[in-house]
Structures are given as C-alpha cells and as structure tokens.
C-alpha positions in Angstrom: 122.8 65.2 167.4 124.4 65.8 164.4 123.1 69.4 162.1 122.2 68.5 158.8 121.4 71.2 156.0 119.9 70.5 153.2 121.0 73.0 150.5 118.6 74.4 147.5 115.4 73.1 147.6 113.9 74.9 144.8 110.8 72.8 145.1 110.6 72.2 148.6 110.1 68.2 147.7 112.9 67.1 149.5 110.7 66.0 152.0 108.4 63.6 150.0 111.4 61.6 149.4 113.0 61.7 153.1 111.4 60.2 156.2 112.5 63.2 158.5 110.8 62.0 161.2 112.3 58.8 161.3 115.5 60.5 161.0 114.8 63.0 163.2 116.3 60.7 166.5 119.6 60.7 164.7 120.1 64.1 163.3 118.8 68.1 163.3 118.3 68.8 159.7 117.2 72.2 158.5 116.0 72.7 154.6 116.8 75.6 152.6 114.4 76.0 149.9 116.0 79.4 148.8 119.1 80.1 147.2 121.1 82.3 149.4 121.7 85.8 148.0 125.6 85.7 148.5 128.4 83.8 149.9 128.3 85.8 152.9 124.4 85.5 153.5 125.8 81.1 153.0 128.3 81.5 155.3 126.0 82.9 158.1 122.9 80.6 157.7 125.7 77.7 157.7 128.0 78.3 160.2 126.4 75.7 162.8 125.7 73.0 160.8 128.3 69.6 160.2 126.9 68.3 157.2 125.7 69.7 153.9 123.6 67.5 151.3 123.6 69.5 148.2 122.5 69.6 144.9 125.1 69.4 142.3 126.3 72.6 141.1 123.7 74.6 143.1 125.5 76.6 145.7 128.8 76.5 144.6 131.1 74.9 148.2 134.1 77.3 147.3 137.7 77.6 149.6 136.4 80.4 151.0 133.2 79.4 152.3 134.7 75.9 153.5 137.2 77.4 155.6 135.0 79.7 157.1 132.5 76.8 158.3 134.1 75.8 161.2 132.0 72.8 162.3 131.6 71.4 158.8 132.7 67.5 158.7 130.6 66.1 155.6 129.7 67.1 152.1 127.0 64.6 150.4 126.0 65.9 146.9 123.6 64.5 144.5 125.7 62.8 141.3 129.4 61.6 141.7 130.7 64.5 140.9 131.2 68.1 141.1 132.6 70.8 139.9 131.3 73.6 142.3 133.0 72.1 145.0 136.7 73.0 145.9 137.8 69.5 146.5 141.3 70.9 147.7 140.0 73.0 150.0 137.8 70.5 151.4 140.6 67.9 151.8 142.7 70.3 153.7 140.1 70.7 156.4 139.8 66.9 155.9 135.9 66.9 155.2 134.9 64.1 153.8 133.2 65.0 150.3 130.8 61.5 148.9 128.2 61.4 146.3 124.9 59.6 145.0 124.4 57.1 142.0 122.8 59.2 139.3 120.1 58.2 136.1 121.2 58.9 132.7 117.8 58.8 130.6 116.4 62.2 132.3 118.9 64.5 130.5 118.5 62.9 126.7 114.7 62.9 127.5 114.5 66.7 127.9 116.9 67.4 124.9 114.3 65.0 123.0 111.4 67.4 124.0 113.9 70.5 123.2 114.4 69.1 119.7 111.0 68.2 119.4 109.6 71.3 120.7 111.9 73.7 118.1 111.3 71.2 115.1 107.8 71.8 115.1 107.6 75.1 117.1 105.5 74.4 120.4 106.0 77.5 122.3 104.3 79.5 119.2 101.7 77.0 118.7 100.9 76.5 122.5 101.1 80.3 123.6 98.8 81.4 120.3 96.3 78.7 121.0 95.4 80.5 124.1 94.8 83.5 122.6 92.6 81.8 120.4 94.9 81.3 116.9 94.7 78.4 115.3 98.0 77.1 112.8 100.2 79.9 112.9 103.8 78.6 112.3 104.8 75.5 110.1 107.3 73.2 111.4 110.2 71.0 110.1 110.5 67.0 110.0 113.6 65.6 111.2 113.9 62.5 109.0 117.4 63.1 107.0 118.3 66.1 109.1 121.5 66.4 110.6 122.2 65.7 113.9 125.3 67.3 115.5 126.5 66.4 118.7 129.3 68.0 120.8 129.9 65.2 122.9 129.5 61.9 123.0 129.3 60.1 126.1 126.9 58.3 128.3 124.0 61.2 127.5 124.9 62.2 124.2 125.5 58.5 122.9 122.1 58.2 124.2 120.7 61.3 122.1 122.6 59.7 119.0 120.6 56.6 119.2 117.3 58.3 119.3 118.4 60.5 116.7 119.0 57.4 114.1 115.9 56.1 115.5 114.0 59.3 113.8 116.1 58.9 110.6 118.6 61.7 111.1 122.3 61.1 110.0 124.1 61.8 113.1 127.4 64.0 113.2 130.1 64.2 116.8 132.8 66.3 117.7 134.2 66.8 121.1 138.2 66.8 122.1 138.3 63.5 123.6 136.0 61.4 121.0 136.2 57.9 121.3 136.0 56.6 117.6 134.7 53.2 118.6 131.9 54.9 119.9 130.8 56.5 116.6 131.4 53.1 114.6 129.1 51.2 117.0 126.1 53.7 116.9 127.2 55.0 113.1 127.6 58.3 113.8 130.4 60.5 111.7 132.9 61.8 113.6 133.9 65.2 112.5 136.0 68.2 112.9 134.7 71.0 114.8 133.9 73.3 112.2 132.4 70.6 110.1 129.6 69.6 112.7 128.7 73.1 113.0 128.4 74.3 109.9 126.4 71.5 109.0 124.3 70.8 111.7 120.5 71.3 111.5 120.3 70.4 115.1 123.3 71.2 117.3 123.3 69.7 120.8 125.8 69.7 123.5 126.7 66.9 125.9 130.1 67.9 127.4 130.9 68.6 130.3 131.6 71.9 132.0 134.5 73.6 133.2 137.4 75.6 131.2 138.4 73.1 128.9 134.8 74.0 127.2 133.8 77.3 128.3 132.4 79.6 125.4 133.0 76.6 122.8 130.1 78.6 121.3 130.4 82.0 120.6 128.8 84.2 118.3 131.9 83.0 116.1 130.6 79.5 115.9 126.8 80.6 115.6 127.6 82.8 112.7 128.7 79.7 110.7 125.7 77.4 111.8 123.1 77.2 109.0 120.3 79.9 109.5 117.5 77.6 109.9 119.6 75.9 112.6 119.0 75.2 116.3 121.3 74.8 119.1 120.6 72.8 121.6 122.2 72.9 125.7 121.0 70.8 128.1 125.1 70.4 129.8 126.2 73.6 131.0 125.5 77.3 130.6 128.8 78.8 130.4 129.7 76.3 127.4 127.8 78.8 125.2 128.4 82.5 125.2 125.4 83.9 126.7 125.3 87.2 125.5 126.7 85.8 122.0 123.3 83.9 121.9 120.9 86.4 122.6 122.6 88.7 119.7 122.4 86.0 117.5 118.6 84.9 118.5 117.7 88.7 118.3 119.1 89.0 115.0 118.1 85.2 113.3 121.6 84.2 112.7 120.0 80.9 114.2 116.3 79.8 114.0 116.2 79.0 117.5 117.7 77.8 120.7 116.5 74.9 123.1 117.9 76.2 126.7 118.2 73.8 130.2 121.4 75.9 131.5 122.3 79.1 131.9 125.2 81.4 133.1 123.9 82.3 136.4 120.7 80.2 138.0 118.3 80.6 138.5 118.1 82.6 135.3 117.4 86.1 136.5 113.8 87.6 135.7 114.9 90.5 133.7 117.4 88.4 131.2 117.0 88.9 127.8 116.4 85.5 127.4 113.3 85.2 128.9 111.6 87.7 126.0 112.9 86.2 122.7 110.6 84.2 120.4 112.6 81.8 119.3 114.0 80.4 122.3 112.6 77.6 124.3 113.5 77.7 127.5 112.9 75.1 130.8 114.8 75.9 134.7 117.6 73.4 134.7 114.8 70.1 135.3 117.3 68.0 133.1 118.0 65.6 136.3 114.5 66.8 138.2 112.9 63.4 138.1 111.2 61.5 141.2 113.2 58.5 140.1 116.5 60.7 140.3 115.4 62.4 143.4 114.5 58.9 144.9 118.2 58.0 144.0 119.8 61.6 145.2 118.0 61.9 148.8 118.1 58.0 149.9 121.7 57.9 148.7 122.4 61.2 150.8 121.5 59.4 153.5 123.0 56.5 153.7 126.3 58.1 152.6 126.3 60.0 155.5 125.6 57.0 157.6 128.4 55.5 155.9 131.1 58.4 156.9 129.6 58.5 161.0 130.2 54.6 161.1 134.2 55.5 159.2 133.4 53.6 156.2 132.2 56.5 153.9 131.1 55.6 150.6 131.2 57.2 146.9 133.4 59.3 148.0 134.6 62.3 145.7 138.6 63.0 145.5 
C-alpha cells in the first residue's frame, strides 16, 4: 500500500474534499495539519512515505530534503507550478513532480476586498464599531484614481478590468509587458518609476523568485504619493519587509493591503501584525472550496496517473 502525506493543512479541511475512506484500500495517507518547525523535524516525520501532495509554496521540497527521503517516488502539488520545489534535484532521484489545474478569479477577488477595504478604511471602522464608536475615519472614492499594476498577466489583467469597471485610469509596468495586452484592456503602459510615483493604488501581480525580489524597497515607497496604498497579494519577498514596516510606521504610505509575507505563517510577534494602517489576511488568495475541489481531486488522480506510468501535468 502506497504512503501518502499530505503536507500543510493549515485548516485541517483536506478531508471534506477527499473520500479517504474510499481511498483508503489503495493507499496509507497521513495529514499534517502543522507546519514542521525545521527541515530536519520534515525530514524525520517524512522519511517513510512515497508520495507528497503539497500545497504550493508551503513546505519548501528543497535538494536537501529530497535526497534525504529515501522512499520518496511522487510529488503532486496544488497549481502547475512551483518554485519551492528543487525540480533538479527531484529529477536526479527521478521523482516524478505533477501538478493540479488552478482558478484564477480567487486571487483578483481578495485584492478587490484589499483595495476596497483601504479605500474606505474597514479595519478602523469595523474594530471601533465594537468598541462602540460610531464614524471615525473618512474614506476615499476610487472613481478617477489611479490604478497601478506591477504585472499584468492572467490575475492582474483581471484586476485591470475591474479597476476600469470602477472608473480608475489604469497604469502597468512589469519587465516582460505585453503591449497588446494594455491596448486591449486600455491600460497605459509605463516606466517603472512612473507607475509608482503616480499610483494611488499600487498592486502587484508578478511572480516570485529573484528576478523580482525587493522590487519594492523603502526606495520605491519613498517616491509613492503619501496618501498611497500598496497592494501584495503575489509574493512576500517582492516587497522589502522591513522597508514596509518603516515606511507604515512612519506614513510615507497611507496604508498597505497584505496576503504574503516573508516567512508564513507570519510570525505572532511581527511588527506587522500591530500597525494601523495595514490590512492584513493569512495568504487565503487561492483558499476557495472551488480551488480546493480542483487542488485535492486533481492530486489524486495525478497520482493515479503516475502508478498506472502515464503521469499527467507533470512539472519539468
């Protein structure tokens, strides 16, 4: 019988999505609903176990853990792709590394009710109401603000069209922009500097990985408008974490909509956690029943896929 682990769990719902015992003739699957503390702590829980279904960019499936699981034969992750695993390292040990189909819509949702939620200042309003103020702040409209995007693929062409649909003018930078893409939703492409110095809402849909890592420092946030907000529902390490707090703490920016951070979960004690102006959420960009329909299913029957030597989605 084939060992299955199923890796971070955060919610423990991995079950209302899976018929274990159905699948319980076929294989021994254990769920870990905790992150483990340290690579040595993953390579000790793991060592028995020939298959890992993971959650992208979760527990990071690095050379050294891969070539210290012995027994391990298949990597099934949600999404069809990524970047915490060492693909080369996996290949060597020839383990077979597939992925899941993946919905768009979740990710441009949550940056909506980031946007939203900083516009008109909701963690204010909603954390005073329970202590029994009434109107305390006074929010902004976003009809003929501008929009800046770093990025603009699937997810932030996405947030561009809801943008125009609330009357913003809509501004996009990123390395690789596709200019047929900004002339088909009419949206301005721009230098770097431009987008951010103009921005009134500054979002980021790249994705991670060196090419964009500290793209925002405290550099970039000192030239953003004062009453500005930065948006990151992509990747932590794409803004400077410690940049942000200084600037948060000090109102270079008016405030910053958070889904990713530099290490997750975000630790209790970070600074973060205790400023005013930043709305924060745990990385629930892609936590949707319809995504985690999609992710568990998909898991499964990719792994069928590899046991019967036709493997599926797979990731090179």
């Amino acid at each position: 019988m084939l060992k299955v682990a199923i890796l971070d769990d955060y919610q423990n719902v991995s079950q209302q999505f899976l018929d274990l015992e159905k699948l319980s003739g076929k294989y021994e699957i254990k769920i870990f609903s905790e992150p483990f503390e340290d690579e040595t702590e993953a390579i000790d829980k793991l060592a028995d176990f020939e298959a890992l279904l993971i959650m992208r960019e979760r527990t990071p499936i690095t050379k050294n853990l891969i070539e210290n699981l012995t027994k391990l034969k298949f990597i099934i992750t949600s999404g069809l792709r990524n970047k915490s695993i060492d693909l080369e390292a996996a290949k060597k040990k020839k383990i077979i590394v597939s992925g899941t189909q993946s919905n768009i819509n979740p990710t441009p949702e949550l940056t909506w009710t980031l946007i939203l939620g900083l516009a008109r200042n909701l963690k204010q309003e909603i954390d005073n109401m329970y202590q029994g103020y009434w109107q305390t702040t006074i929010g902004v409209e976003l009809k003929g603000k501008i929009l800046g995007l770093i990025g603009l693929g699937k997810v932030g062409s996405q947030v561009a069209r809801i943008g125009k649909a609330f009357g913003m003018q809509v501004m996009a930078w990123s390395e690789n922009l596709n200019l047929d893409t900004c002339k088909e939703l009419d949206v301005l492409p721009c230098s770097k500097d431009d987008l951010i110095s103009n921005s009134d809402f500054l979002s980021i849909h790249v994705q991670g990985g060196e090419r964009y890592k500290d793209c925002i420092t405290l550099k970039e946030m000192g030239k953003m408008k004062k009453t500005s907000f930065l948006i990151n529902t992509s990747r932590g390490p794409i803004v400077n974490e410690e940049d942000l707090i200084i600037a948060l703490s000090t109102n270079e920016i008016a405030g910053a909509g958070l889904d990713v951070y530099e290490k997750e979960p975000l630790p209790e004690n970070n600074k973060l956690r205790f400023l005013p102006n930043a709305l924060l959420t745990p990385h629930i960009g892609y936590v949707t029943a319809e995504n985690y329909q999609i992710y568990y299913s998909q898991m499964i029957d990719s792994l069928e896929a590899c046991l019967n030597g036709k493997p599926i989605r797979v990731i090179e």
